[in-house]
C-alpha positions in Angstrom: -12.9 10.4 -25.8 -16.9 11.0 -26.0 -18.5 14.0 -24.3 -20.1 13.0 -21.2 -23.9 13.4 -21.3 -24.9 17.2 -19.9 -25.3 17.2 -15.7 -23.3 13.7 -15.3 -19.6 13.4 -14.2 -19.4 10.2 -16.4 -19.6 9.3 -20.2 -18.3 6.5 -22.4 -14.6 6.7 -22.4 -13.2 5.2 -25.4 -9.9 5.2 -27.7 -8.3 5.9 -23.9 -5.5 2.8 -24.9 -4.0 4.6 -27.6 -4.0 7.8 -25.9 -2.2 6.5 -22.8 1.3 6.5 -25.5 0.6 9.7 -27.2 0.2 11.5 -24.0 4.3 10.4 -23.6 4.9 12.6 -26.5 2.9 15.4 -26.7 3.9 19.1 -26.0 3.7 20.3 -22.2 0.7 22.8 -22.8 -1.4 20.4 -24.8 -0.5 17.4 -22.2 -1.7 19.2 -19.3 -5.1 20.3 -21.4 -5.8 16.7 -21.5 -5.6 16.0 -18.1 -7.6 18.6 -17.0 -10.6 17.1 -19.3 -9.8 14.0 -18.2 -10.3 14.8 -14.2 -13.7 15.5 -14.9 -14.3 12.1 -15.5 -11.6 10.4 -13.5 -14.2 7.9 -11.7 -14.0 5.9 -14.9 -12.2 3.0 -14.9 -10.4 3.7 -18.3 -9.3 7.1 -17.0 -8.3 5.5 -13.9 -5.8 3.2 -16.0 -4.8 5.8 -17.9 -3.5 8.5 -14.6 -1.4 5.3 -13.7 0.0 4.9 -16.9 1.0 8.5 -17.5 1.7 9.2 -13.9 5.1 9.7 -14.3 5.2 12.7 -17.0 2.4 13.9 -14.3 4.9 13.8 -11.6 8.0 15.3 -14.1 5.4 18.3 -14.7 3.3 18.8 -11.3 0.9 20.3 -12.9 -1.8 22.3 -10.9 -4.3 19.7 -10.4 -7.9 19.7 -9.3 -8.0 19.0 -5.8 -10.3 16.2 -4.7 -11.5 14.6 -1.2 -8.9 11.7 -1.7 -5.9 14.4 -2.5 -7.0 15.9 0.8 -7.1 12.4 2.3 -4.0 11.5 1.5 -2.1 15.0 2.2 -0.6 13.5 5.9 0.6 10.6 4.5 2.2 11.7 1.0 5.5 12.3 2.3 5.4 8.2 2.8 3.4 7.1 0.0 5.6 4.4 -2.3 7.5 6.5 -5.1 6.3 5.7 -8.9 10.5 5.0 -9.7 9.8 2.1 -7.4 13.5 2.3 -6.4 14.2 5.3 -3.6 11.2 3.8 -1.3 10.2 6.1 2.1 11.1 5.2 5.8 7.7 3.1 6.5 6.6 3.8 3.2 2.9 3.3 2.4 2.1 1.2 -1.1 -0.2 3.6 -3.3 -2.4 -0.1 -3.4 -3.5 1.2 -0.2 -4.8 4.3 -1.3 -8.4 3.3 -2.8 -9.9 0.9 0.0 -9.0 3.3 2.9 -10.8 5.5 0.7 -13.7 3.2 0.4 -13.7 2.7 4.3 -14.1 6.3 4.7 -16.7 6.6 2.5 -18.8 3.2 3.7 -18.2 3.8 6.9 -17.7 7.5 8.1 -20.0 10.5 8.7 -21.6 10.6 4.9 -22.8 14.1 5.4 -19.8 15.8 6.7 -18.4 14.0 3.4 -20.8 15.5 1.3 -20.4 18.8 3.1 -16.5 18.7 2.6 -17.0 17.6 -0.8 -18.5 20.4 -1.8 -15.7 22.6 -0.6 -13.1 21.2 -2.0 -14.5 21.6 -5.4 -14.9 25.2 -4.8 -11.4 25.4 -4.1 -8.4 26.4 -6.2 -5.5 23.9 -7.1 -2.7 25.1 -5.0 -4.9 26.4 -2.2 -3.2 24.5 0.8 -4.1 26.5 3.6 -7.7 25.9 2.4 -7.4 21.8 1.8 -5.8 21.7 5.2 -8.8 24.1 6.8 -11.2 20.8 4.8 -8.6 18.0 6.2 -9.0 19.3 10.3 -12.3 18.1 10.0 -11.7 15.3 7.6 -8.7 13.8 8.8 -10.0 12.8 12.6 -13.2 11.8 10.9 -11.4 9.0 8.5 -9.1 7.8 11.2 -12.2 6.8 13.7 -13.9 5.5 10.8 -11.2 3.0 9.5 -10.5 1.8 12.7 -14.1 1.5 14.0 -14.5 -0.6 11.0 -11.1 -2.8 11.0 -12.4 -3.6 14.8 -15.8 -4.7 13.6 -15.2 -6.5 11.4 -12.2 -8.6 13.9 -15.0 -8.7 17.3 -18.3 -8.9 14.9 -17.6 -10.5 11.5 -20.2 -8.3 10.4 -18.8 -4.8 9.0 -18.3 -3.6 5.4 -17.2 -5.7 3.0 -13.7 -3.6 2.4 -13.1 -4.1 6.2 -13.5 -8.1 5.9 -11.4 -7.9 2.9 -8.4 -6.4 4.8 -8.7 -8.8 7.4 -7.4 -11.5 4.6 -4.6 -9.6 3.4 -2.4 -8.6 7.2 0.2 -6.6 5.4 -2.6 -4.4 4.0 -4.5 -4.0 7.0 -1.4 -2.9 8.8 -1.0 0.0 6.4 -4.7 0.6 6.4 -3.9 1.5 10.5 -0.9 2.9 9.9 -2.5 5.7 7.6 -5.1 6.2 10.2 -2.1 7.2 12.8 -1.2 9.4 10.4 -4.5 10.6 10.0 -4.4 11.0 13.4 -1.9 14.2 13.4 -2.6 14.9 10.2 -2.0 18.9 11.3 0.2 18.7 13.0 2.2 16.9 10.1 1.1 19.5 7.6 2.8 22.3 10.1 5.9 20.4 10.1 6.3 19.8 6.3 6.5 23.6 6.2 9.1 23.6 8.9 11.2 21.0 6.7 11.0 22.1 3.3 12.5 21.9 0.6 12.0 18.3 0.3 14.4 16.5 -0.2 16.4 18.7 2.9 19.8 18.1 2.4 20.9 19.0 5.8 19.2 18.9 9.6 20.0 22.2 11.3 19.0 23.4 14.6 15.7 24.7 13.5 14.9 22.0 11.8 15.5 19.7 14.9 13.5 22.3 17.0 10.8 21.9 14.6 10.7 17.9 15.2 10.3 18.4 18.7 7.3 20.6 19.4 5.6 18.5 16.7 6.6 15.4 18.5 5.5 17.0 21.7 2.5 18.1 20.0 1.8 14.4 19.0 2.4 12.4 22.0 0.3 14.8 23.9 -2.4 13.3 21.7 -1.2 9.7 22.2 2.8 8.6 23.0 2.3 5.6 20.0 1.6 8.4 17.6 5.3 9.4 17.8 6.4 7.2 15.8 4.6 7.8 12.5 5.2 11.4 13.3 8.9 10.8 13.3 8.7 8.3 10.2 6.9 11.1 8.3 9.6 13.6 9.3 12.8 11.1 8.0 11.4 10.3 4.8 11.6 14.4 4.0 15.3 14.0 4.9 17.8 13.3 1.9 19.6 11.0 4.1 16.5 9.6 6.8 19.5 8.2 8.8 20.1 12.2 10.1 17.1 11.7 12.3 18.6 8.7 14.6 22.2 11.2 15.3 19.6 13.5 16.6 16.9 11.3 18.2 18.1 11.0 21.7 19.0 14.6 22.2 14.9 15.4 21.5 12.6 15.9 23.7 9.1 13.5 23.7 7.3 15.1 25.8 4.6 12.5 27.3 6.9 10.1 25.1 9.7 10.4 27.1 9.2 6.8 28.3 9.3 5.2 25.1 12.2 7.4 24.0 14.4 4.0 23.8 11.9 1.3 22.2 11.0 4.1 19.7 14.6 4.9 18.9 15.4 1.2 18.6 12.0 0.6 16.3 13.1 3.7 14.0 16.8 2.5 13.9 15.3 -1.4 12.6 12.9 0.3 9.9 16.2 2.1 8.7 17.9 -0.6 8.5 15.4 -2.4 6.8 14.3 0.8 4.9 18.4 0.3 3.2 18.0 -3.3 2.7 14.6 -2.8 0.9 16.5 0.1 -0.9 19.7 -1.7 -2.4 17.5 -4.8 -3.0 15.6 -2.5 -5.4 18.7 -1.1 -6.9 20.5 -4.3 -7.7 16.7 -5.8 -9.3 17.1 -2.0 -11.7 20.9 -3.0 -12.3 19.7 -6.8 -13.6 17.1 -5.3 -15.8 13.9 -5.8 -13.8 13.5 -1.3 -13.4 10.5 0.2 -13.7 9.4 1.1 -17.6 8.6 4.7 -18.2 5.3 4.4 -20.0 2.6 2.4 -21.3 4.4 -0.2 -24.1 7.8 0.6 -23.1 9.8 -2.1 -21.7 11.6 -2.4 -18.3 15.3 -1.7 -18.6 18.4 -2.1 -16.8 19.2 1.3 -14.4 20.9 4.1 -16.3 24.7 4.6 -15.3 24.4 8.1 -13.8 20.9 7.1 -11.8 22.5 3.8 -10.3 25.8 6.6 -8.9 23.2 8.7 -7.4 21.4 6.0 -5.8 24.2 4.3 -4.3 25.8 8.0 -2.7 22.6 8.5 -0.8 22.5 4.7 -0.2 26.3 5.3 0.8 25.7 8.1 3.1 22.8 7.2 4.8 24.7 4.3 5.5 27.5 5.6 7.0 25.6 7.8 9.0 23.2 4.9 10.7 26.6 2.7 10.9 28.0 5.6 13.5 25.2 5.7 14.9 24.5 2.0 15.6 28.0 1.8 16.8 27.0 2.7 20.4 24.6 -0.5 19.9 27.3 -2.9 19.9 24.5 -5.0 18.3 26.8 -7.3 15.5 23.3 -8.0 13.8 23.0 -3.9 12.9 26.7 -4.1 11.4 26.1 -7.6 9.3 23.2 -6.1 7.9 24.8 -2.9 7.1 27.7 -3.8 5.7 25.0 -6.8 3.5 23.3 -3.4 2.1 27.1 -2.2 0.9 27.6 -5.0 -0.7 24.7 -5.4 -2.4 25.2 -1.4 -3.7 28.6 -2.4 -4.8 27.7 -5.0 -6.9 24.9 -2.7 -8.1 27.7 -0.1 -9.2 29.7 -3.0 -10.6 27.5 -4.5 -12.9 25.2 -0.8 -13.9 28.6 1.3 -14.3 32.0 -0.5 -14.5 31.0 -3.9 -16.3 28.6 -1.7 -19.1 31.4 0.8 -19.7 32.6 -0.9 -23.0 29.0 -0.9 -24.5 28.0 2.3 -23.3 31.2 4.5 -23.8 33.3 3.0 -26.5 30.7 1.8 -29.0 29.6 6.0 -29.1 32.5 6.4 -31.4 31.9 4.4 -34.8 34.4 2.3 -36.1 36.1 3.7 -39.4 33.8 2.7 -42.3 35.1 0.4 -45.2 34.1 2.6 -47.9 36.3 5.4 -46.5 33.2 7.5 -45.6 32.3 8.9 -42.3 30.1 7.0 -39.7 26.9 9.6 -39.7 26.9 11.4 -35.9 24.3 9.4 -33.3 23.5 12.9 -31.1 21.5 10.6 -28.8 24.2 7.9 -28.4 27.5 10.3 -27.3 24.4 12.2 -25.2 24.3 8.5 -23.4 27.9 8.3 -23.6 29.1 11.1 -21.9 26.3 10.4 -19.2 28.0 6.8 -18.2 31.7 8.4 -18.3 30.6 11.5 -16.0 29.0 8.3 -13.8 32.2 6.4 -14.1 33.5 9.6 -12.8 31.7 10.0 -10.0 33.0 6.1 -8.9 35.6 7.6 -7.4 34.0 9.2 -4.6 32.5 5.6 -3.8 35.8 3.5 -4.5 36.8 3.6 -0.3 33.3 3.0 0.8 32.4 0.3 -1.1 35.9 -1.0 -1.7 35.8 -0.2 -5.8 39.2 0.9 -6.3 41.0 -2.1 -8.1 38.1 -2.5 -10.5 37.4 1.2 -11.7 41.4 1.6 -11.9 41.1 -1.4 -14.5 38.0 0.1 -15.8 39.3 3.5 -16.4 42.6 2.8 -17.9 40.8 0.4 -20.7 38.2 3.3 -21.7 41.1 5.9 -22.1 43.3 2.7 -23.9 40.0 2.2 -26.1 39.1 5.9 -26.6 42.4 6.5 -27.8 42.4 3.6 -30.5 38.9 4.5 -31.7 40.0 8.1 -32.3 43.2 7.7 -33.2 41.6 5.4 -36.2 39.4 7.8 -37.3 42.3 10.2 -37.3 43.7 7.8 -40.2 40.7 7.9 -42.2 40.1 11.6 -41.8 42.5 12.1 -44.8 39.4 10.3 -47.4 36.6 12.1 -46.1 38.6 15.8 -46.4 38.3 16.1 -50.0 34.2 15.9 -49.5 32.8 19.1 -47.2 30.1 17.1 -46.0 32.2 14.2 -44.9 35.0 15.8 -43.6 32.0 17.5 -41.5 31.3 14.9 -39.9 34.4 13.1 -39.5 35.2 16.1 -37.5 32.3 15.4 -35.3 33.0 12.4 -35.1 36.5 13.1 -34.0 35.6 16.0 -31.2 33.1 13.4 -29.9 36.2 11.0 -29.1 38.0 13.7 -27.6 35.1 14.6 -25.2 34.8 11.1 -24.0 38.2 10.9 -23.7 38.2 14.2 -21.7 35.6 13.0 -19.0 37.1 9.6 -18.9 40.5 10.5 -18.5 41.1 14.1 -17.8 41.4 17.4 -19.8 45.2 16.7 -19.1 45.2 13.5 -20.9 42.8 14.4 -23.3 45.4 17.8 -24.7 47.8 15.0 -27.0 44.5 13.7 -28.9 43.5 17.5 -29.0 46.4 19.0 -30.9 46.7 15.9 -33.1 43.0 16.2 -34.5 43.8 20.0 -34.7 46.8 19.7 -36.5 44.8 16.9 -39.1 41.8 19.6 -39.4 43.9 22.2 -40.3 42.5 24.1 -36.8 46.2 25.3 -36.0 47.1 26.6 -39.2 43.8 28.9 -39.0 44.7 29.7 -35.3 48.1 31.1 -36.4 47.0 33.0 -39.4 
């Protein structure tokens, strides 16, 4: 990349393809030196290309990055901003596609010299200084919220605002977003008070407090307006490991001014879970068939990994569970279809990511005895992968009553430890040829404690103690136990 010229913000940016893939594989230290050179020119359009490509080792690392006007912007929205895994989405998630032309109405059509003013603040302030971006955002935040809808109305009574705001008007998903973010905007403190309240994100569990919290900042907000509620309580669910906690909870709270709309906002939360599942397991089962989300520039899209497609489908699970008890008070057979649609759709995600790929992605980790009587050599990275899809076939169990898996992982279970066995118990055979040669009969022992760990998360350390004494006894292990 070229040196920008002396007192600009922007120089030719070149070579920045082939740096997009060696930024995948650099050390930590080094990675995070070449972000920091390349925010100083991020305006460019290359850099630009290159954020999204490396934005996930960015979001792995979450490293302390400049802060910026539209970092600011966003801050009472982020909890719903799209995720870059593109499978766990947020309760009334915002697409990251919305991100630059809000920005742009801001800037067209907001105070420009409170802009400039805040500008210059937030470049004199220090990554990780929140109290400070939020001190920036009071005055921000209101600003940007009048301005995008000032301009969205123009442009629907006049025809004659910006061109970002006639732009919107063609695209109504957009636009919707676009006014959603300036509700958020809206009680953008308010928000930022009630992240601290519920933190850690993800929370695991709603306590009291936590509930407590919710209600003075849902007081808070319909004091301002009782429609703002809503995106208040949206933005409080998606910090929530399970979102579905908020609905058990939602009609013992409080509105305030909102106390009116207590039921249609309840029933428009409970729909956008729903949905928010639907949209979920739709995403999982697309990973399961291969059509995931690639990690980098050049790398192609892959089928879900084993142990990622379990965790999905517990939270999936629970939060299911939890809307279904709620719902049940409904009596509304639409929620219950739809729920038990979203279950289905998660088993077949299990199915097909876990069960189905077990032969491939356990068994072929231990090499078939060679023809030549030597040892296959030892694939670290494949038994790594291994034992990762046994721990998730594992973990099956706990989903087996919910999703009705029993029959299938019984089957799948009993032919891993059947073909474990026969793998090992093969090598076992040909361990004799490769004990004359130190170096083989190194790693046919590998090779052979490899089989027995499979075997050992598949079927149980129980199981696994038969196959343990007979590669022992082969090895010569017991007679240097009992000398």
């Amino acid at each position: 990349m070229e040196k920008a010229p002396h007192g600009t913000g922007q120089g030719k940016v070149d070579r920045l393809p082939g740096l997009e893939s060696r930024l995948f594989d650099i050390p930590e230290d080094k990675f995070i030196e070449v972000v920091r050179l390349l925010e100083r020119v991020r305006d460019h359009p290359d850099v630009r290309q290159t954020f999204a490509a490396i934005r996930p080792r960015l979001v792995q690392l979450r490293p302390g990055r400049r802060p910026t006007m539209k970092r600011v912007l966003c801050m009472p929205f982020e909890d719903v901003l799209e995720g870059f895994s593109g499978i766990d989405v947020p309760l009334g998630r915002i697409e990251r596609r919305v991100i630059e032309p809000v920005w742009r109405l801001v800037t067209e059509c907001g105070d420009t010299a409170l802009i400039d003013q805040l500008d210059r603040q937030v470049q004199e302030t220090a990554p990780g200084n929140i109290n400070a971006l939020r001190n920036i955002g009071r005055r921000l935040w209101p600003m940007a919220a009048q301005a995008i809808r000032g301009a969205i109305q123009g442009a629907v009574e006049q025809g004659g605002a910006r061109q970002t705001a006639r732009l919107l008007l063609g695209d109504e998903d957009l636009r919707r977003q676009v006014l959603d973010v300036a509700a958020f905007l809206d009680i953008g403190l308010t928000l930022e008070a009630l992240k601290d309240a519920l933190a850690p994100k993800p929370l695991p569990v709603l306590d009291r407090h936590h509930v407590a919290a919710i209600e003075q900042a849902a007081q808070a907000a319909a004091r301002q307006s009782p429609t703002l509620v809503c995106s208040l309580l949206l933005a409080a669910a998606s910090r929530m490991a399970n979102p579905a906690d908020l609905l058990a909870v939602l009609n013992d709270i409080d509105l305030g001014k909102a106390r009116r709309e207590q039921p249609a906002i309840f029933a428009q939360l409970s729909g956008l879970v729903v949905t928010n599942l639907e949209e979920r397991s739709a995403r999982l089962d697309g990973a399961g068939h291969g059509k995931g989300h690639g990690a980098g520039p050049g790398r192609a899209d892959a089928a879900i990994a084993p142990e990622e497609a379990v965790a999905i489908a517990e939270r999936l699970v629970a939060s299911v569970a939890t809307t279904s008890a709620v719902m049940d008070f409904l009596a509304e057979p639409v929620y219950r279809e739809r729920l038990d649609a979203v279950k289905a759709a998660v088993r077949t995600t299990v199915a097909g990511s876990v069960l189905d790929t077990a032969p491939h992605g356990i068994l072929t980790a231990v090499a078939a005895p060679a023809t030549d009587g030597r040892p296959a050599a030892v694939d670290d990275d494949v038994q790594t992968a291994a034992e990762d899809h046994a721990r998730a076939l594992r973990r099956c169990e706990g989903l087996a009553d919910a999703l009705g898996l029993h029959e299938p992982l019984k089957d799948a279970m009993a032919s891993m430890e059947k073909g474990l066995l026969e793998r090992a118990h093969a090598l076992l055979a040909q361990y004799p040829k490769a004990a004359g040669d130190p170096d083989d009969a190194e790693t046919a022992e590998i090779n052979l404690f490899y089989a027995l760990r499979l075997l050992e998360l598949v079927a149980g350390p129980a199981k696994a103690d038969r196959l343990r004494t007979a590669i022992m006894a082969a090895t010569g292990e017991m007679e240097g136990e009992g000398e």
